[in-house]
Structures are given as structure tokens and as C-alpha cells.
N, C-alpha and C positions, 0 to 999 in steps of 0.2 A: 284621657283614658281610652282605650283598647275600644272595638267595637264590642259591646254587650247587647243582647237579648231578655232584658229582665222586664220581668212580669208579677202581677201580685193576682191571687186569688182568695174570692170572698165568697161565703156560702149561706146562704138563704135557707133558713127551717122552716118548713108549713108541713100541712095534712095536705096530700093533693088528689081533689076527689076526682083525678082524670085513673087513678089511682086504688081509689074503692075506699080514700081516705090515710093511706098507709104517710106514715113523715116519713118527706126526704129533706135530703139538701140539693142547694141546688145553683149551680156555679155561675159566677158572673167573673171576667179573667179580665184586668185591668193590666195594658200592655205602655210599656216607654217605648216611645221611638230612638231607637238607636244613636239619631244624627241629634235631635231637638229635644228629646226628654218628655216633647206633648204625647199626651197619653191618648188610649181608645180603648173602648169598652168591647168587648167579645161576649156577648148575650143568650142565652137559651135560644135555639133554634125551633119552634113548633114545627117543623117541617113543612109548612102548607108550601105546596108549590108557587112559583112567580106563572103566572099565566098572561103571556104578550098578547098586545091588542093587535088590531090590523088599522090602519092607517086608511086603505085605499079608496073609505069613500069619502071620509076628510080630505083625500089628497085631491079628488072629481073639485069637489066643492071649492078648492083654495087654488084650482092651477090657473095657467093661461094667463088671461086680463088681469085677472085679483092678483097676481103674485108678482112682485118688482123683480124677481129673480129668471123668469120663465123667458124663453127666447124673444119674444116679443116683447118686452120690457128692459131688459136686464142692459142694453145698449143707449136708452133715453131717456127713463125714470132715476135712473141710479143716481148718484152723487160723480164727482169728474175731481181728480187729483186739482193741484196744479202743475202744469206743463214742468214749471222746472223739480218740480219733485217725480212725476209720473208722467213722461212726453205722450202726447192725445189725451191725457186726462184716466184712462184707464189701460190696466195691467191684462192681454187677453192671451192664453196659454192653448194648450187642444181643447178645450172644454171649459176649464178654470177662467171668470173675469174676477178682477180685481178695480175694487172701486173704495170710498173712504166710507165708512159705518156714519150712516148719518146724524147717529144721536152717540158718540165718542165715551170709549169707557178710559180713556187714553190720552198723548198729549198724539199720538200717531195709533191711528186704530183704521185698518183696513179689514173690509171683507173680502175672503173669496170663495164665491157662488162655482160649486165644486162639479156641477153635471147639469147639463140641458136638461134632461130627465128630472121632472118636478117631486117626485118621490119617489127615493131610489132604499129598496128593505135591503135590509144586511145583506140579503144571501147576492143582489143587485151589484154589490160595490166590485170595485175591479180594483189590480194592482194600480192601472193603466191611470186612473179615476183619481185614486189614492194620491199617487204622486206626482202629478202634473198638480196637485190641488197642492202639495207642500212645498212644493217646486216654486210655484206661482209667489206662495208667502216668502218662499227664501228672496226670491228676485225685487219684491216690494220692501222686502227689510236692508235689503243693500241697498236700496236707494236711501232709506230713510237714514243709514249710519253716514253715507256719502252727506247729502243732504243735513244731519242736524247730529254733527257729530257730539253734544251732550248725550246721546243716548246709550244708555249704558244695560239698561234690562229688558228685554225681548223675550215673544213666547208667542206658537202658536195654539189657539184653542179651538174646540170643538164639541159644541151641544148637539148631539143628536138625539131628534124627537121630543114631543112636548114633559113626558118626566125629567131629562136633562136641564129644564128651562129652555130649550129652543123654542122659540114666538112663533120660527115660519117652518114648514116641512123640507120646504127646498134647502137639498143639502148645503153647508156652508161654512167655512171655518174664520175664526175672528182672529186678526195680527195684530198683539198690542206691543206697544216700542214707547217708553219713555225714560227721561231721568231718574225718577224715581220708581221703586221697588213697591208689588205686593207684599202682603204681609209674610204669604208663604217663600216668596222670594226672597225679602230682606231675614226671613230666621235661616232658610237654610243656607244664603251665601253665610251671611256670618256665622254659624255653626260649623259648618263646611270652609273656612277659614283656622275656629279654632281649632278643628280638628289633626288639620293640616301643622298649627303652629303646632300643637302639643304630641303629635304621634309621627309627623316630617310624613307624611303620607295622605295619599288622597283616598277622601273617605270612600265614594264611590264605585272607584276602582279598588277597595279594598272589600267594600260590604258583597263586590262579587266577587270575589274570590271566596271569602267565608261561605255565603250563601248557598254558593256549588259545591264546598269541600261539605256542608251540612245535609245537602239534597232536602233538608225541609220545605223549602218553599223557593227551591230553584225551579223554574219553567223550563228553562231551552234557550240556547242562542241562535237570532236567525241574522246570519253574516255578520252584521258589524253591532247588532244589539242585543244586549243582555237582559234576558227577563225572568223575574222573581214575583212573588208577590212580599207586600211588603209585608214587615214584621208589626208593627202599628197600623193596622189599616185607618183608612178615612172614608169607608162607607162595609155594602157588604163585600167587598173583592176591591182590590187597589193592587194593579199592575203596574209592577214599576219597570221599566227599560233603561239602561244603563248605554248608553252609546259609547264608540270607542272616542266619538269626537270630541273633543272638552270646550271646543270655542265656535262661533260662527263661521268662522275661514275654514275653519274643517269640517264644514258639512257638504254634501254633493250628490249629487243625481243617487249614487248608491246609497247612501244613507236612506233617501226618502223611499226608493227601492226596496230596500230591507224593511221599513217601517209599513209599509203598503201589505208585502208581504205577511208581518207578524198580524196586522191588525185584521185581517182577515181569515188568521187561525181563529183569534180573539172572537172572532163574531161567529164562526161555529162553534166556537164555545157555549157563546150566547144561547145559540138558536136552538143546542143541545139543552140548555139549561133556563128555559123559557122568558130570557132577560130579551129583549130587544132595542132598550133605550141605553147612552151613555154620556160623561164626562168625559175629555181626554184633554189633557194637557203636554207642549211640548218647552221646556224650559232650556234657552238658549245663553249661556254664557257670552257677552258679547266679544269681553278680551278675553287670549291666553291666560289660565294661571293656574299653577299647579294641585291650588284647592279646588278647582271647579269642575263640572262635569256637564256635559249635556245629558240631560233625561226625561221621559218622558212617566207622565202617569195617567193609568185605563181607569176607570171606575163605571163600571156598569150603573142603572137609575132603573127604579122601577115603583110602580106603585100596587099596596098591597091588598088583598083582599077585596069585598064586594062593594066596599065603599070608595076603591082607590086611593085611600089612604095613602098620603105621601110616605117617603121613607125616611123625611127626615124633619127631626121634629125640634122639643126643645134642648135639647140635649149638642145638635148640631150646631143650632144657633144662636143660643145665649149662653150655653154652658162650652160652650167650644171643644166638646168632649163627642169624636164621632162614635158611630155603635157597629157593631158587624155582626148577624148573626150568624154569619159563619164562621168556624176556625181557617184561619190563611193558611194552613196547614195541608189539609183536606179541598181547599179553593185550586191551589196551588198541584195538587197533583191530580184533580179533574182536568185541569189546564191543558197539563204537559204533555198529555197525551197527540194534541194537534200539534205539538212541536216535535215528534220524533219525526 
């Protein structure tokens, strides 16, 4: 089938004494993902603002000695490849080292400790920053295809700050490379296979072209990436980036360039829209094929109100049903504005 946008809405009656008592309805918008069919929930927005914390005397407390990442550490504490996978043991760029995650979420999982600078806030990151740190991951994943040519699905990730689940402050993104597939990887290659059989088209390259000719929830393109937000979100905001690149062999200094680029619109996004925590994922095709695409996904992290309230609850994790309270609609053209 074609690429579709469908959606079901469900409406809620009460008395609501925000209200003086008056019945309304009151909409809950249950969205299909285009590519996979998995649904997300679109929720009433109370409007409270997100109000970002400051980091910077957690960061006093946690730099220097205490932190395995910080100049003084980051070359003798670390973990050390082996020579014939990573010659010296570690991968070191302008800034960027690359060393192997000591506790493996992977059959190959590298870290790269992305800046000298023990706590670097949004508005801190640089292009320069950006992509020597992706740069780094490219150059450690071509060792690992050289190296163990079973591996077939690669991705680089990125927690930033403690709502994302990052453990340490020190900036740093995780390289995972193995045979086997995450969950979100094995639905959408095979999705993005069938789509391919049944429409002889690639879905990625297709959903941007729809997505621009709709301007609903088109962002901007910066050089060689295409960014929307997606139509199913998986939190409140899911930025999705479409690369021109569809495989590992076509990616290169410019790509990560472009990407460095975008994601620093992304963060005065942020900083405009009081989020300062994120997800990011970069999802790497390993071989050519004409189902596939390289793409990347943003997801802002935040926690809410006076409690800190995570934002994600059971809904995300047992029901495997994400929530947004924003419409992507409205996320999506806050956005775009940093991309003209």
C-alpha cells in the first residue's frame, strides 16, 4: 500500500471544573505509523511549560578525578580495543576518543567521549564538536565491518543528560555494530523491505517527498538531510532525518557536517522551548539496497512538573504505546523556523 497517514480519534465526556463544571469532550488522536502500523497516542496538552535544570554544579562535583572521561583519565582508566581491531588500543580524533563501553550493550559497542570539556550545555556544542564525535564513530565502525564481517546492523547513539538515561554528564555518544538487529531495527528494515516489494519504491525517499509536497510536518533540508517530524511520534517531538546516503560507504565528512549543522538548529529549538535533555539515534544501513535508507531520529527528554516526573511511564514500557502531548503538526512548524 501507498504511503498513508491515518489516524483514529476518541473523545472523552466529563464536567470539567477547570471549566466552572461546563461538559466537554475531550480528544485523545491515536496515530499508525506509516512505515510499521505501531501506533502513538497524541494526549491533551495542559500547557505547563518544560522548565530545564542547570547542570553546572553537578557538573563541579562530577569533573576532573571522578570522571573516567575528563582529560586526566580518559587515556589510562578507559578500556583499550585490541590492536588488531583498533591499532594503540584507542581511536583519538581532535577532541573525540574512542574506546570499547565497558559494560557492552553489543557484540561491538564503542564509546566516543565527544569534548575535553566535562559539561558542554546546548548552546556550548559546536559544528566542529559535533562531527569529529561522528567522524570518530564512522572510522571505528569501519574497522569493526573490516574486522567481523558478520555484522550487518550499525547505529550511532546519543543520551544526552540525566532525563535521556545518560549515567555521566561528560558528553558521549555509544557505537553499537552487531549481527543481530534491535527491535526497532529489525521492524523497520523488514517493513521498509515490504514496502519496497509491494510499491518497487523506497519508502524513505518517498515519505520525503509526500511530507514536503504536504508541508505539514516538513522541517527544512540542511545539505544532504531531510527533516520532518514524524507522523507517529515516539515521545513529545521525534525528528526524523532522512539522508541522501542509503548505506555506510556513502556516508562522509559532509554528511556528518550537515548533521552537526542541523542538530544545532535542533538545540535552539530546545533552548527556545525549555527542553534541554535528548535521545538521538543514527541508523546505518550496512549494505547497499534499494529498501534502505540511512536516518536519523531526535527526541527531546524531559521531566515534568515539581516532582520531576519522568515522561515516561507505563504506557511507554509495557504497553509499547508512546504519548505526545504535542500535536507533530504544531512541533514541526515551531521547528522550521531555525531551518529557513
Amino acid at each position: 500500500m501507498p504511503i498513508s497517514f491515518r489516524k483514529h480519534e476518541e473523545f472523552f465526556t466529563f464536567h470539567d471544573p477547570m471549566q466552572d463544571g461546563k461538559l466537554i469532550d475531550r480528544k485523545t488522536e491515536i496515530r499508525f505509523d506509516p512505515l510499521t502500523g505501531e501506533t502513538s497516542r497524541i494526549i491533551f496538552d495542559p500547557g505547563a511549560p518544560f522548565v530545564p535544570k542547570d547542570y553546572s554544579e553537578l557538573a563541579k562535583a562530577t569533573e576532573g578525578k571522578k570522571c573516567p572521561f575528563c582529560a586526566e583519565n580518559v587515556s589510562t582508566i578507559t578500556p583499550r580495543f585490541p590492536d588488531e581491531l583498533v591499532e594503540g588500543g584507542r581511536y583519538v580524533g581532535k577532541e573525540a576518543v574512542v574506546f570499547p563501553n565497558l559494560f557492552p550493550y553489543s557484540k561491538h559497542n564503542a564509546v566516543v567521549r565527544m569534548s575535553e570539556q566535562h559539561y558542554v550545555k546546548l548552546e556550548e556544542f559546536t559544528e566542529t564538536l559535533i562531527s569529529d564525535s561522528f567522524t570518530a564513530a564512522h572510522q571505528y565502525i569501519e574497522n569493526v565491518l573490516e574486522f567481523d564481517p558478520k555484522t550487518e546492523y550499525v547505529s550511532i547513539n546519543w543520551n544526552y543528560l540525566p532525563p535521556s538515561g545518560g549515567s555521566i554528564l561528560h558528553p558521549h555518544i555509544h557505537v553499537l555494530a552487531s549481527e543481530k538487529p534491535t527491535n526497532y531495527q529489525a521492524i523497520v528494515t523488514s517493513s521498509s523491505h515490504d514496502f519496497y516489494e509491494t510499491e518497487g519504491k523506497n519508502y524513505f525517499t518517498s515519505l520525503v517527498s509526500e511530507e514536503r509536497e504536504l508541508e505539514e510536518r516538513w522541517i527544512g533540508k540542511k545539505g544532504s538531510i531531510n527533516w520532518m517530524h514524524a507522523f507517529a511520534p515516539k515521545s513529545h517531538g521525534d525528528f526524523l532525518g532522512v539522508f541522501d546516503a542509503s548505506s555506510f560507504n556513502e556516508l562522509d565528512s559532509d554528511a556528518f557536517d550537515d548533521l552537526a549543522k542541523s542538530l544545532l538548529r535542533f538545540f535552539r529549538y530546545f533552548k527556545e522551548n525549555g527542553l534541554e535533555s535528548f535521545n538521538a539515534s543514527l541508523f546505518i544501513p550496512v549494505n547497499k539496497h534499494a529498501a534502505e535508507q540511512v536516518h536519523f531520529r531526535l527526541i527531546p527528554r524531559m521531566t515534568i512538573g515539581m516532582l520531576d516526573t519522568s515522561d515516561m511511564n507505563v504506557f511507554n514500557y509495557l504497553h509499547g504505546e508512546p504519548l505526545s502531548l504535542k500535536a507533530p503538526e504544531e512541533v514541526a512548524k515551531a521547528a522550521a523556523k531555525f531551518f529557513v
